[in-house]
C-alpha positions in Angstrom: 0.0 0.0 0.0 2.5 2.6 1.3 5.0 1.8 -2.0 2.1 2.1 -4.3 1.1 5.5 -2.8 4.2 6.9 -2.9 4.7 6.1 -6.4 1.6 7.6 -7.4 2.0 10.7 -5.1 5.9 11.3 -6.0 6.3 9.7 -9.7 9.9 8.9 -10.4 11.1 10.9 -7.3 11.6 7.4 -5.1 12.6 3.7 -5.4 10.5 2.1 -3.0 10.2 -1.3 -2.2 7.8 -2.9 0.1 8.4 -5.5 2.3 6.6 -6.8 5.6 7.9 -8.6 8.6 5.3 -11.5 7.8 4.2 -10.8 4.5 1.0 -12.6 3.2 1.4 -15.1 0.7 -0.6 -13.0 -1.9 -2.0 -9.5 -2.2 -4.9 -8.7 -0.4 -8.1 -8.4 -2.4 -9.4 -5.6 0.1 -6.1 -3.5 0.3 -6.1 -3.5 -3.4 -9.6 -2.4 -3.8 -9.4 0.6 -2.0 -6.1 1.5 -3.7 -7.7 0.7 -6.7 -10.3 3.6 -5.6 -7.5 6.0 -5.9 -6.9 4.9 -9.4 -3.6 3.2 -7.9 -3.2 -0.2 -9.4 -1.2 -2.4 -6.8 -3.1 -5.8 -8.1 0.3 -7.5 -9.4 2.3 -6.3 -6.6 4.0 -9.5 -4.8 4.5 -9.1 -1.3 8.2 -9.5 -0.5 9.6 -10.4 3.1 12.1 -7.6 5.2 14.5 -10.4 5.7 14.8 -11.2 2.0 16.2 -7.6 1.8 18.5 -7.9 5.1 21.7 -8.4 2.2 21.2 -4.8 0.6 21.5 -1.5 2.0 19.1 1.3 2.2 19.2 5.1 2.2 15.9 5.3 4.5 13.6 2.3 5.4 10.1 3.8 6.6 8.5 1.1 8.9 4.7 2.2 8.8 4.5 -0.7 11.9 3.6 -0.7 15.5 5.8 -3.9 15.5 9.6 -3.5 16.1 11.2 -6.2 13.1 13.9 -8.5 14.7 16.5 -7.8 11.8 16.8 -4.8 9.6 18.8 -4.2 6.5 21.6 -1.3 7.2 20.1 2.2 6.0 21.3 5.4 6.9 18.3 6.7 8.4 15.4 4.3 10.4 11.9 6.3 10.7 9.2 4.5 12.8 5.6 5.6 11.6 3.5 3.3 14.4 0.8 2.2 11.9 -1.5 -0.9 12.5 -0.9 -3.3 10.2 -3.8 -4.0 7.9 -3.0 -7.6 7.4 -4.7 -8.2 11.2 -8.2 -6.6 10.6 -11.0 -8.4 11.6 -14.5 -8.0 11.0 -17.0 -7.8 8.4 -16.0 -6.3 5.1 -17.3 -2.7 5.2 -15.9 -2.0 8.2 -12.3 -4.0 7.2 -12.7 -1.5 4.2 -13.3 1.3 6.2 -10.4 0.7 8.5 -8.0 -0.3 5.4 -9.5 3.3 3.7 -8.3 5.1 7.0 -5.0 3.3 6.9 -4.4 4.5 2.7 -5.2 8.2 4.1 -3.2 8.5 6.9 -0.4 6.7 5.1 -1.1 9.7 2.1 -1.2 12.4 5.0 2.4 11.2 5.9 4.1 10.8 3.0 2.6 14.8 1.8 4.0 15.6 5.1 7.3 14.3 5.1 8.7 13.1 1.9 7.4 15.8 -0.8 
C-alpha cells in the first residue's frame, strides 16, 4: 500500500520497495480495492519479506509498523511511523474497508507531510 502510494503521489522521485515482517502469501483483495479507488493499481504487486532484503542497504527504510522487526537491512536513516498493520483486521467487510480506507489516508497524509 505505502509503495504504491508513494509512487503515485511522487512519480519517479523514489525507489521504493515494500516488504513486511510477515508478508502474506498473496496480495490482499481488500487492500487492493481501496487503492484501486485511488486509481492506484497495486493488483500484481508481490508481497516481499524484510529479511529477504536484510543483504542490501538502504538510504531510508520507513517502517509504517507498531511492530519492532527482529533484523533490519543497514540504512542510513530508520523512521518509525506506528501504523496498525492492515494484514490483522478483523471483521466484516465494510468496516475491514473502512479501517483499510483510513490506513491509505493517513499513510497519504504522511508521505505529503514528510517526503514531498
Amino acid at each position: 500500500m505505502a509503495a504504491g502510494l508513494l509512487h503515485h503521489l511522487a512519480p519517479g522521485r523514489y525507489i521504493a520497495l515494500s516488504a513486511g515482517i510477515t508478508p502474506a502469501s498473496r496480495g490482499n483483495p481488500l487492500v487492493i480495492r481501496v487503492m484501486d479507488e485511488m486509481g492506484i493499481d497495486i493488483s500484481d504487486h508481490e508481497p516481499g519479506s524484510l529479511s529477504a532484503l536484510l543483504d542490501q542497504r538502504f538510504d531510508r527504510i520507513i517502517l509504517l509498523t507498531d511492530e519492532v522487526p527482529p533484523l533490519l537491512p543497514p540504512a542510513g536513516e530508520v523512521i518509525y511511523v506506528p501504523l496498525s498493520d492492515p494484514a490483522v483486521l478483523l471483521g466484516e467487510e465494510e468496516e475491514q474497508l473502512a479501517a483499510l480506507r483510513s490506513l491509505r489516508d493517513a499513510i497519504a497524509v504522511w508521505i505529503r507531510g514528510n517526503l514531498l
